[in-house]
C-alpha positions in Angstrom: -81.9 -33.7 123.6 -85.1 -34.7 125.5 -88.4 -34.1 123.7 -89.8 -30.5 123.7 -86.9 -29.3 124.7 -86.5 -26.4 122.2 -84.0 -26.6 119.5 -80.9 -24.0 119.4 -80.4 -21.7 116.6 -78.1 -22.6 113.9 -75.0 -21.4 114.4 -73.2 -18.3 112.8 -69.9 -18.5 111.0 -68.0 -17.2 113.6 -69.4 -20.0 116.0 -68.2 -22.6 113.7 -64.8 -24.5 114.8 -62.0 -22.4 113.5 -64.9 -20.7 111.3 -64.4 -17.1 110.7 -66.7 -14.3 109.4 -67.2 -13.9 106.2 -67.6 -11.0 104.6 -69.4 -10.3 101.0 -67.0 -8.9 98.4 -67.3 -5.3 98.1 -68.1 -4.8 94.0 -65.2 -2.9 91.6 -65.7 0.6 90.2 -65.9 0.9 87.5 -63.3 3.6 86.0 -65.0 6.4 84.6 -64.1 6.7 80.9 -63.9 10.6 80.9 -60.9 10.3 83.3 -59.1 8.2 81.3 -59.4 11.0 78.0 -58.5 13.6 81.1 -55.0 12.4 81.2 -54.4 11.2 77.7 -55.4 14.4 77.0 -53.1 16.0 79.8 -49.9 13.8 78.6 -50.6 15.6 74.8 -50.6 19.1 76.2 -47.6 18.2 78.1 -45.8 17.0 74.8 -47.3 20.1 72.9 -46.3 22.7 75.4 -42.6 20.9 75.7 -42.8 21.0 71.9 -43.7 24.9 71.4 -40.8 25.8 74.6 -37.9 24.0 72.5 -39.4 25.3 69.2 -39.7 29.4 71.0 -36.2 28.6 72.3 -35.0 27.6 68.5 -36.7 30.9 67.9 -34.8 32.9 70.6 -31.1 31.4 69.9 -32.2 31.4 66.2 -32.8 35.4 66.1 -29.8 36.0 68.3 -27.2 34.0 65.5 -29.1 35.5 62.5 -28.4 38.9 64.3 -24.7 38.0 64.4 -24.6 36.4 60.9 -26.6 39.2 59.1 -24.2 41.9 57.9 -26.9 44.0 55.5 -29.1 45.3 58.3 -30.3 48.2 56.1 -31.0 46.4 53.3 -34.5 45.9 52.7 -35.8 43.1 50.3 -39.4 43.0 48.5 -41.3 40.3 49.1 -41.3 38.9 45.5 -37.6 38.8 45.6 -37.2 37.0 48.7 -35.4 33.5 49.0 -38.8 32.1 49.9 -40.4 33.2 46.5 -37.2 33.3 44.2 -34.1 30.9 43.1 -31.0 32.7 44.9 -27.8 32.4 44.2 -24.8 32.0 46.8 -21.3 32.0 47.2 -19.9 30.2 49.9 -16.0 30.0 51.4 -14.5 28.4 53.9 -11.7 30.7 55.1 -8.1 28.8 56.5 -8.5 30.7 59.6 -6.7 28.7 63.0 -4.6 29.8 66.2 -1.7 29.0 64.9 -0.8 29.7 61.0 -3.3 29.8 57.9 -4.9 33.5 56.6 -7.7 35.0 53.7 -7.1 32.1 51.5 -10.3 30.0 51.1 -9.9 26.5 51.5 -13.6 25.9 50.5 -15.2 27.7 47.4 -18.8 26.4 46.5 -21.3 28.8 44.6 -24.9 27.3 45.1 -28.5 27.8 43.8 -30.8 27.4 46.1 -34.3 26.8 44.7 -37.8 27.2 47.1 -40.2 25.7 44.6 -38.6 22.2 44.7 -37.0 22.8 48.1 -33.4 21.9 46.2 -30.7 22.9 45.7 -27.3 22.6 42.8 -23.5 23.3 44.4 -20.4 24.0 42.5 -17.0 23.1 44.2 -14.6 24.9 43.1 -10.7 23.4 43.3 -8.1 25.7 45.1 -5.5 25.6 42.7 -7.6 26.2 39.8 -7.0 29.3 37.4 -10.6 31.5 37.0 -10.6 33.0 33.6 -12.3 36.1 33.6 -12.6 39.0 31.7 -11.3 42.1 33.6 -9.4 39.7 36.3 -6.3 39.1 36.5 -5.1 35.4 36.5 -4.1 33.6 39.8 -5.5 30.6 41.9 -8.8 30.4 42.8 -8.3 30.3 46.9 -5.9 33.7 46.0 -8.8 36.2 45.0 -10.6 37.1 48.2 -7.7 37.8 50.0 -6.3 39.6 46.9 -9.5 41.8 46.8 -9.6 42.4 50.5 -6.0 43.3 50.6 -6.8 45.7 47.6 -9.5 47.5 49.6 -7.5 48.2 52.3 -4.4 49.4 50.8 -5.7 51.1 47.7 -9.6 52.2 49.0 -8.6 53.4 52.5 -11.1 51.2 54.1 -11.3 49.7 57.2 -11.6 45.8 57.9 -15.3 45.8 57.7 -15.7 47.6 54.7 -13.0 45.5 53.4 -14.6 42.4 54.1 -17.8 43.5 52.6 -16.2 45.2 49.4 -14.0 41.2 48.5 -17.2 39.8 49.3 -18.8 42.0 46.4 -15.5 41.7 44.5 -15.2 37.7 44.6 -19.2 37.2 43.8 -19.3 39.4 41.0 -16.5 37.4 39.6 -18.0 34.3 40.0 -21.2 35.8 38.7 -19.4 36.5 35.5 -17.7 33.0 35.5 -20.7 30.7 35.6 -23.2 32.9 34.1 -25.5 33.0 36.6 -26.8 35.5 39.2 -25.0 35.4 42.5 -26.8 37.7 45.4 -24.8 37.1 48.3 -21.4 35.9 49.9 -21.0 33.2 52.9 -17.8 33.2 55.0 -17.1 30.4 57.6 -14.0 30.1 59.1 -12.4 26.3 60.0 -13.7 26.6 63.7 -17.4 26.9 62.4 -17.1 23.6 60.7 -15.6 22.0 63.2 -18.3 22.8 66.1 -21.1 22.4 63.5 -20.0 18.8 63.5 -19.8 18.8 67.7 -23.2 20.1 68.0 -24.2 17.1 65.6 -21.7 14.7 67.7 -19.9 13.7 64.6 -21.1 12.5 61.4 -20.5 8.9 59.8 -18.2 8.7 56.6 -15.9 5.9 54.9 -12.9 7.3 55.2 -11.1 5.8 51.8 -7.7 5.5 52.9 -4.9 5.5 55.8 -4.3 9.6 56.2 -1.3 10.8 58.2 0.2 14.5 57.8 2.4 16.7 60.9 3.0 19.9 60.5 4.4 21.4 63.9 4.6 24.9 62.7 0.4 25.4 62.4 -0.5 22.5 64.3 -2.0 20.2 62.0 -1.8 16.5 62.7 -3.5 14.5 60.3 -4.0 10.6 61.8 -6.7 8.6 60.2 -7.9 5.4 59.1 -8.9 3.8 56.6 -12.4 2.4 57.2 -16.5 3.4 58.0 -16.4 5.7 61.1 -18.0 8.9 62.8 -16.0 11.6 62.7 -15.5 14.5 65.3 -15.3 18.2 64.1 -11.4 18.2 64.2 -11.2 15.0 62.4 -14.0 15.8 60.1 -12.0 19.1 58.9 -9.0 16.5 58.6 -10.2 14.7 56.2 -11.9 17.2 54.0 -8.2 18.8 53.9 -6.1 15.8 53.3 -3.9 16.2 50.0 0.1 15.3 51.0 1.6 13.2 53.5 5.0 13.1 55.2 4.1 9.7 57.3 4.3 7.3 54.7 0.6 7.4 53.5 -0.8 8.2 49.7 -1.3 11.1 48.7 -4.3 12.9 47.8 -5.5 16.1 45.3 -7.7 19.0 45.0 -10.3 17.1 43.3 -10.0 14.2 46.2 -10.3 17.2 48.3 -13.6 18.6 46.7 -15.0 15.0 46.7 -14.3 14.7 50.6 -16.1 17.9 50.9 -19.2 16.9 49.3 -19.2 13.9 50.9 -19.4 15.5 54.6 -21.7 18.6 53.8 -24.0 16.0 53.0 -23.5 13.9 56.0 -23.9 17.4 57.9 -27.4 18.0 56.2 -28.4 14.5 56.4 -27.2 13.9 59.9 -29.7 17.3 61.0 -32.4 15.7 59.0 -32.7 12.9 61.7 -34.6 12.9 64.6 -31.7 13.7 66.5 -29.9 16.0 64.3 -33.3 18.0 65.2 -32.9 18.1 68.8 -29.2 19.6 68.5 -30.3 22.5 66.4 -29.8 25.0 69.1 -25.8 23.8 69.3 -25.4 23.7 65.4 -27.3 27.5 65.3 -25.1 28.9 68.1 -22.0 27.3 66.4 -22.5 28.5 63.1 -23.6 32.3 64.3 -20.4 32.4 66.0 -18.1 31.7 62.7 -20.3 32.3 59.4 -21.1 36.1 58.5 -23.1 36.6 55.7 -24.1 39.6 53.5 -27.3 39.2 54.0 -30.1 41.2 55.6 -31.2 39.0 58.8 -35.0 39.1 58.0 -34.1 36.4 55.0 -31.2 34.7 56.6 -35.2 33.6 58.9 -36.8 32.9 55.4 -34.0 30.7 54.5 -34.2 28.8 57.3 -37.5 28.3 57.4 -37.7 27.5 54.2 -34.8 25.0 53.4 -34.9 23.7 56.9 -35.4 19.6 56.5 -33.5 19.7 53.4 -31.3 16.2 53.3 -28.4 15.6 50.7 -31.1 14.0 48.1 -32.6 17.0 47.6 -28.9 18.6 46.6 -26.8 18.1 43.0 -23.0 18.5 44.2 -20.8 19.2 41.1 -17.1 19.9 41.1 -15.0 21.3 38.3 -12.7 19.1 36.9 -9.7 19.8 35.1 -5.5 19.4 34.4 -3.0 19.9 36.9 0.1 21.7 35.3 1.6 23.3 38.4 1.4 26.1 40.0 -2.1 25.6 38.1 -5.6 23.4 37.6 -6.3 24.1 34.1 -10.3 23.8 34.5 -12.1 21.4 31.8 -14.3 23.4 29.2 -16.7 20.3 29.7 -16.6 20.3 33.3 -17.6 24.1 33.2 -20.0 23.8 30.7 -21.9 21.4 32.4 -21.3 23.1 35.7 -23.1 26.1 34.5 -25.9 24.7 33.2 -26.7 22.4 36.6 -26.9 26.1 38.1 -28.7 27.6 35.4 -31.1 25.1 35.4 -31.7 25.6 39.5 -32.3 29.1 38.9 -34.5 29.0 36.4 -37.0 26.0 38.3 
């Protein structure tokens, strides 16, 4: 470059060999904190308004059962007497109701206390075979008197089936009343479908099945084929074991106070098993199954209050008792200890 010659300009990035422009980094935005809250906020109403469609759904299939189950529409209970205020006292029976075979006679007999101050509750099992002596009844197995007093009704009251059902449901509690002492307000009757899709709508429930259980009999259908071993247990199989006594495959055989055990054992796998998180989300199913099989004296306004009131309740929070006793066929000869201390679990429940 010759002197006074004038000097270039420097030269730009894009003038550089293989140079290319560069460009200043455009700053980051900041997020603005109040949109963040926006959709936390949006995800909890989400949840919330999920949570109050299941729970107005629970409501709906709820009312619809309870208007199925409730048989003492015109009944009208004051409010200090109500199962939310007061101990109540129940009788429950499981009827041996199937397609093919069975009839009135109740596999299951339970009387319960339920108590709303402790959220608890005692239950009797009764065996089947046992002999109920009571003044002003005559003597005969225990699974023998509803169907007795039902029959009765019909032939010598004139009444038809609905006011049969309600009079041996009056009949078999005031009984029972008598029996342990203790005031019983109202009669449950679930047939062996109901306890079968209860356990469905749970998908089974787990239980250590003790022993090898096999039993045929082609005439009502029954076939008995079980393991020995922890397991869950479908509805059918469920209602298998509970009623396992004899066996014509080769297996042990059982007794009514095996029988009562069993049955213990898988109401409180029921209760426990809606206690969980998941039992929770399958309360519609286990509603709808048990308003299509259970019928219940009891106005529908407090079948709600028991609901609401016991719902939760696990199988710590109920005493299961059976009555023990001496088999001397066709009869169990019921221990006065075992009653004794039967009556006062139940006493003591009602008077919490």
């Amino acid at each position: 470059m010759t002197e006074g010659s004038k000097g270039l300009p420097p030269r730009t990035a894009a003038s550089r060999p293989g140079g290319a422009k560069k460009t200043a980094p455009k700053p980051k935005k900041k997020k603005k904190k109040g949109s963040v809250w926006i959709k936390i906020m949006f995800a909890v109403l989400s949840v919330l308004i999920l949570i109050m469609l299941y729970v107005g759904y629970l409501a709906y299939v709820a009312t619809n059962a309870v208007d199925t189950i409730g048989t003492a529409n015109n009944i009208v209970v004051p409010e200090e007497e109500s199962v939310k205020k007061k101990s109540t006292g129940m009788v429950l029976l499981g009827i041996d109701s199937r397609e093919k075979g069975g009839g009135l006679n109740t596999d299951v007999m339970l009387v319960a206390i339920f108590n709303p101050n402790t959220k608890t509750a005692s239950v009797v099992s009764i065996p089947r075979d046992s002999v109920l002596q009571v003044d002003g009844y005559r003597e005969r197995k225990a699974n023998a008197n509803y169907s007795t007093f039902f029959n009765n009704a019909r032939s010598e009251k004139n009444m038809d089936k609905e006011a049969a059902e309600a009079d041996a449901k009056k009949e078999i509690r005031e009984m029972l009343s008598k029996y342990f002492g203790v005031e019983l307000k109202y009669t449950g009757i679930i047939n062996f479908k109901g306890f079968t899709d209860v356990v469905d709508a749970l998908d089974g429930v787990e239980v250590n099945v003790e022993m090898d259980m096999r039993y045929r009999d082609t005439a009502d259908g029954t076939n008995i084929n079980l393991s020995k071993g922890q397991q869950v247990l479908d509805g059918k199989n469920a209602l298998d074991y509970v009623r396992y006594r004899k066996s014509n495959q080769g297996t042990a055989e059982s007794s009514d106070f095996d029988r009562n055990r069993r049955e213990m054992e898988v109401i409180g796998a029921i209760f426990d098993k809606m206690k969980s998180f998941g039992g929770v989300t399958k309360y519609d199913k286990v509603i709808g199954a048990v308003g299509n099989n259970l019928t219940l004296d009891m106005p529908p306004s407090e079948i709600k209050n028991m609901l609401s009131t016991y719902l939760g309740m696990g199988s710590s929070d109920i005493t299961f008792q059976a009555l023990n006793g001496t088999w001397k066929s066709p009869y169990v000869y019921v221990d006065s200890t075992s009653l004794e201390e039967a009556r006062a679990a139940l006493q003591a429940k009602m008077a919490e």
